[in-house]
C-alpha positions in Angstrom: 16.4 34.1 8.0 18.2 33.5 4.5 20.6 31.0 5.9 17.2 29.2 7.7 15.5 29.4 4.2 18.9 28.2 2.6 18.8 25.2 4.7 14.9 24.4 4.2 15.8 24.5 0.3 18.3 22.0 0.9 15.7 20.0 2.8 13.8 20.5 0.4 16.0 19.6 -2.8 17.1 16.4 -0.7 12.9 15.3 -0.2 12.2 15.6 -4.1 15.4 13.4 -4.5 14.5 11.0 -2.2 11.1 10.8 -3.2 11.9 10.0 -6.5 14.5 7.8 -5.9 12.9 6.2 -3.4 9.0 5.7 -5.6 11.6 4.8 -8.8 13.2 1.3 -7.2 9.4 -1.1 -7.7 11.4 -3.8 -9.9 11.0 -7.4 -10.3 13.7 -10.3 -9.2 14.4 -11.1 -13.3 15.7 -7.2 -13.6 17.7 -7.5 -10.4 19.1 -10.6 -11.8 19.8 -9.4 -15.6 21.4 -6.1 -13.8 23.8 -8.1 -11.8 24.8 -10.7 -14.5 25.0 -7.7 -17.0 27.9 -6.3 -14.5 29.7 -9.3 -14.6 29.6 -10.3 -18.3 32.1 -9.2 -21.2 28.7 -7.6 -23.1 31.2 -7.8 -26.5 34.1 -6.2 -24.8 35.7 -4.7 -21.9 34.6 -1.2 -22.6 31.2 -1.6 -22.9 31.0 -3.9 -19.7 32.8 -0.6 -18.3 30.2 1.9 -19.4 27.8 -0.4 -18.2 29.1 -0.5 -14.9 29.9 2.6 -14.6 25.9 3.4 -15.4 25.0 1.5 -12.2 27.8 3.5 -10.0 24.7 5.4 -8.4 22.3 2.4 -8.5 25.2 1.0 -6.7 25.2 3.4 -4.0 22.1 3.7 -3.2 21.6 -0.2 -2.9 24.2 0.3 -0.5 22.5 2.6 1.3 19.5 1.0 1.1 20.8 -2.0 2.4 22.5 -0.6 5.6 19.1 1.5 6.5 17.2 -2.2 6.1 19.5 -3.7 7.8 19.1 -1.2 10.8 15.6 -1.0 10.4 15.5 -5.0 11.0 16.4 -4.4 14.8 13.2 -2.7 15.3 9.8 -5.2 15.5 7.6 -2.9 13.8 9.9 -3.2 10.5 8.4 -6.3 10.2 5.0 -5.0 10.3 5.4 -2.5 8.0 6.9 -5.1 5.3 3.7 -6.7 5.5 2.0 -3.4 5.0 3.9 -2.5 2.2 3.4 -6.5 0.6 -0.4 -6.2 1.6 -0.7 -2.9 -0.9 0.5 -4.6 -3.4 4.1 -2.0 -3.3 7.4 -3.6 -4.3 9.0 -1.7 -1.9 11.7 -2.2 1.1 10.5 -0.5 4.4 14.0 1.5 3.5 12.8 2.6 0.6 9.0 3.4 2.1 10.7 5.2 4.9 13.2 7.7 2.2 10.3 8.7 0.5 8.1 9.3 3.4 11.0 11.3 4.7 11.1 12.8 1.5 7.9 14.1 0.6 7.9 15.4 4.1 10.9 17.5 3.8 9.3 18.4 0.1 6.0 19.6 1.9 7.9 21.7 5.0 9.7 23.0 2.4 6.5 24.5 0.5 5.1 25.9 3.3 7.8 27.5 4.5 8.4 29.6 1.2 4.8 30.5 1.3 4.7 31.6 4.9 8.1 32.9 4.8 9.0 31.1 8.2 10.6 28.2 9.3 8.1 27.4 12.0 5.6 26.2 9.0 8.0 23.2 8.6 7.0 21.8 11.5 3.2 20.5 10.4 4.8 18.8 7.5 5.9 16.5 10.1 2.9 14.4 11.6 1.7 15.5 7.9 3.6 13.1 5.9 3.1 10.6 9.0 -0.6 10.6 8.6 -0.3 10.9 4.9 1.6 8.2 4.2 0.0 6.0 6.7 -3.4 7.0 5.1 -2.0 6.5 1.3 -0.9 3.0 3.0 -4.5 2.4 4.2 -6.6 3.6 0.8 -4.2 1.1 -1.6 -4.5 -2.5 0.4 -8.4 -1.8 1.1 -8.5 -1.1 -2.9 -6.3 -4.2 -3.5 -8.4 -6.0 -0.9 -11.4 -5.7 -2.8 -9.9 -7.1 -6.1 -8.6 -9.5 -4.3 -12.4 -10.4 -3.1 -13.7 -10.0 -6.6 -11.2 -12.5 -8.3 -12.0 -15.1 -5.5 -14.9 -16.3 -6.3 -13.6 -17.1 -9.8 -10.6 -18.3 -8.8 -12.1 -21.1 -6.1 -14.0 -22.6 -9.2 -10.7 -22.8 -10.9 -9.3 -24.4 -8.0 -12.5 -27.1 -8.1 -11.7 -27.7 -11.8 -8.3 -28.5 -11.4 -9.0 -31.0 -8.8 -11.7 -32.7 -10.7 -9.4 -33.1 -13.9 -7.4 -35.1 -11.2 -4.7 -32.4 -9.9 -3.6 -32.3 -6.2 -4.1 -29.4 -4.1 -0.4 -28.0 -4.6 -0.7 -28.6 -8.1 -4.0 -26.9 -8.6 -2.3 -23.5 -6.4 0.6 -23.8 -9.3 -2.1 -23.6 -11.9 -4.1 -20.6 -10.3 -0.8 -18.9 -10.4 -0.2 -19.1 -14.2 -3.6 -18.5 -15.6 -5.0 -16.0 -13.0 -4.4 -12.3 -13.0 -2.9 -10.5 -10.3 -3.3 -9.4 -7.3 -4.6 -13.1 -6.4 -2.4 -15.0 -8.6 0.5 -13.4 -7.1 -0.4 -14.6 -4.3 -0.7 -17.9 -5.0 2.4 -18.0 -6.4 4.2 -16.7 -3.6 2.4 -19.8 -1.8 3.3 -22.0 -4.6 6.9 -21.2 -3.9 6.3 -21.8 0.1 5.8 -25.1 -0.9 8.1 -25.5 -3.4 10.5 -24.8 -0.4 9.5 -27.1 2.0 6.7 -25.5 3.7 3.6 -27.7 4.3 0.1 -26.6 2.5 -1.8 -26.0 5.7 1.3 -23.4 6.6 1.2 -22.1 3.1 -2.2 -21.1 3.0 -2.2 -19.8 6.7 0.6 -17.7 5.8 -1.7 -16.2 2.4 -4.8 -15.7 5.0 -2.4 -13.4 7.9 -1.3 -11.6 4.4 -4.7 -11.2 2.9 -6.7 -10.6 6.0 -9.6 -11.8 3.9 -12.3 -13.8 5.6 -13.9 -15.1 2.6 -10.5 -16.7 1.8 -10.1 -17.7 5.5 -13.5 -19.6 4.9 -11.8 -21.2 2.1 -8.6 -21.9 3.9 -10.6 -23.5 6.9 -12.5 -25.4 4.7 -9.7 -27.1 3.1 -8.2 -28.1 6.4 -10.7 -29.4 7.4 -11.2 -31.8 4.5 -7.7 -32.9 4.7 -8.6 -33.7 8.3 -11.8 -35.1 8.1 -11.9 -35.8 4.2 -14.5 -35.5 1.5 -15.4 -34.4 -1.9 -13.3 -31.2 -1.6 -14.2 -30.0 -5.2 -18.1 -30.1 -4.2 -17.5 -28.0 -1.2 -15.4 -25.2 -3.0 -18.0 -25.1 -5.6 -20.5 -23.9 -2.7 -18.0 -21.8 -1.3 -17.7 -19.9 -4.7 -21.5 -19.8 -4.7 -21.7 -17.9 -1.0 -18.8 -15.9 -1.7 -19.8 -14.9 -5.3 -23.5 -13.8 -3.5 -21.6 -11.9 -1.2 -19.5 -10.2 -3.4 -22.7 -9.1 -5.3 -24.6 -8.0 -2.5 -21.3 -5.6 -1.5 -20.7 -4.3 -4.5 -25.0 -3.5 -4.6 -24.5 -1.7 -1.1 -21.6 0.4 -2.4 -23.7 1.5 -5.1 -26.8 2.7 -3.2 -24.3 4.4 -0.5 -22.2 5.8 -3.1 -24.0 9.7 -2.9 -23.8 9.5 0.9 -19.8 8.4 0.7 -19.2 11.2 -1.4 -21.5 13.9 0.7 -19.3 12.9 3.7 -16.1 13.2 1.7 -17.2 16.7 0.1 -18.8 18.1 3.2 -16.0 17.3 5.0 -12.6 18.4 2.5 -15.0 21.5 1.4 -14.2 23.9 4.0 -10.7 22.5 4.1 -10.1 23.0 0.7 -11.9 27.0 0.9 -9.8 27.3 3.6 -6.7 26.9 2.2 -7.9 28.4 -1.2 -8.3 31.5 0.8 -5.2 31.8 3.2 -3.0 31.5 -0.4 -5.2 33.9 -2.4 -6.3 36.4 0.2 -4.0 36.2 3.3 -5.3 39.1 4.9 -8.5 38.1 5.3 -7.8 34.5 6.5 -4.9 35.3 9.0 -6.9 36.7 11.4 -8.3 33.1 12.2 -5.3 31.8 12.9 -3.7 34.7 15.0 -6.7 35.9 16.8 -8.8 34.0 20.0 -12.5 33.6 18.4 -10.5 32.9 15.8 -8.5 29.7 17.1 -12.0 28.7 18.6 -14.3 28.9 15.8 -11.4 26.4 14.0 -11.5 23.8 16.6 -14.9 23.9 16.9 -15.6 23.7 13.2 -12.9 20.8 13.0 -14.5 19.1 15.9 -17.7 19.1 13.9 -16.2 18.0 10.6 -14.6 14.9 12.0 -17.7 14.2 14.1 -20.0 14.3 11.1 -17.5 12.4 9.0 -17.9 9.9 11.4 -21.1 9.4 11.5 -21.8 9.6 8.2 -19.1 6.4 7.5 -21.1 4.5 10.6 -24.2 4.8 8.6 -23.1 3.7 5.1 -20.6 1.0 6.4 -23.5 -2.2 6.1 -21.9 -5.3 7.1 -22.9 -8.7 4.7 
């Protein structure tokens, strides 16, 4: 048992380490770039350049290592997925890098419950734990960046109109969205600003923003661009309507999340309550929860009350989920 608890710890130590290295690497391309020229310039002499350097040795290492788990994760076609997941909530992360701290905090969490059980058989749930975790984490930040995104459209198209009326072209008007907008929209249109900058044609441009987005009040805006450069027309006129419709809509959602708000958070309570008691009472009074876990009825009464739980969670997100 001491060697099995010696080897969780070291599970363990290795999680937090790779949870934080892995959560600490969000940086932007000008850092990267002032890092790497800082390695390579005299910085007033040799010996500073060296202690500069030899600051980055373990920065250095784990790009390394970084780089040779991307490079393996690139064989597999769900890497490429989950780079778009990662870009879509708005993380400046490498699926490397997503990976080592999922792997992390689920060697952090085995570790936990394995000193508070006392065996290593309680590592096991931290498994699919940190799988459904992460995934879930994944889920809650690019619905909430999805919804700013929605709420700067509307704005944003009317910029677009104004630019086009003082005479801009459609690439040009992107460019200026980009520098005067606020992220996580003008971010994006930078991105598509650069797509172009590259070689890439507008329609491709914006159909690459839309599959990123998965917004369809920008996909209305996207198809109604095409369209115009198919069919032509007074394209400022029509985005001004669009901002109108999408603007309404934006304001009836945000209405219908205000009157559902007290039945969102019943379903959430009602549903971590007895979760939260549960485990409240296994740590403070084992003795009196273990027998639910160890005993028949006990097992039962759990999967029938979990049963429940999800079924009523269920049903209550069904009722408050209103489409506009």
């Amino acid at each position: 048992m001491n060697l099995t608890m010696l080897i969780l710890g070291l599970m363990g130590a290795g999680g937090i380490l790779l949870v934080f290295v892995g959560l600490s690497q969000p940086r932007t391309a000008g850092d990267e770039m002032q890092r790497r020229l800082e390695r390579y310039s005299d910085l007033g002499g040799g010996d500073s350049a060296r202690d500069v350097t030899a600051g980055y040795d373990v920065k250095d290492t784990y790009e390394r290592f970084s780089e040779g788990l991307n490079r393996l994760l690139s064989r597999f076609s769900s890497t490429g997925k989950l780079a778009d997941d990662l870009a879509r909530a708005d993380l400046k992360m490498k699926p490397s890098e997503w990976l080592m701290a999922v792997i992390g905090g689920g060697a952090l969490l085995g570790f936990l419950l394995a000193w508070r059980f006392a065996t290593p058989i309680a590592f096991l749930p931290a498994v699919p734990g940190a799988y459904f975790g992460s995934g879930f984490a994944l889920k809650f930040l690019q619905r909430r960046r999805a919804r700013a995104f929605d709420k700067q459209l509307g704005d944003t198209i009317i910029l677009l109109s104004n630019a086009l009326k003082a005479g801009y072209s459609f690439a040009q008007a992107m460019s200026t969205v980009s520098k005067t907008a606020s992220p996580p929209i003008a971010d994006e249109f930078a991105r598509g600003t650069r797509e172009i900058a590259l070689g890439i044609n507008v329609d491709d441009a914006l159909n690459h923003m839309v599959k990123r987005n998965q917004s369809e009040d920008f996909d209305l805006m996207v198809t109604a661009v095409q369209i115009h450069r198919v069919v032509g027309g007074n394209l400022a006129e029509i985005l001004d309507t669009i901002a109108f419709t999408i603007r309404e809509r934006v304001r009836i959602k945000g209405e219908i999340r205000t009157l559902t708000a007290q039945a969102r958070a019943s379903g959430w309570i009602i549903t971590c309550l007895p979760i939260g008691l549960a485990a409240v009472l296994s740590v403070i009074s084992p003795a009196y929860f273990t027998p639910m876990f160890h005993e028949t009825i006990g097992i039962i009464m759990l999967a029938i009350g979990g049963f429940s739980m999800a079924v009523g969670f269920a049903i209550i997100q069904k009722i408050v989920k209103i489409e506009v």
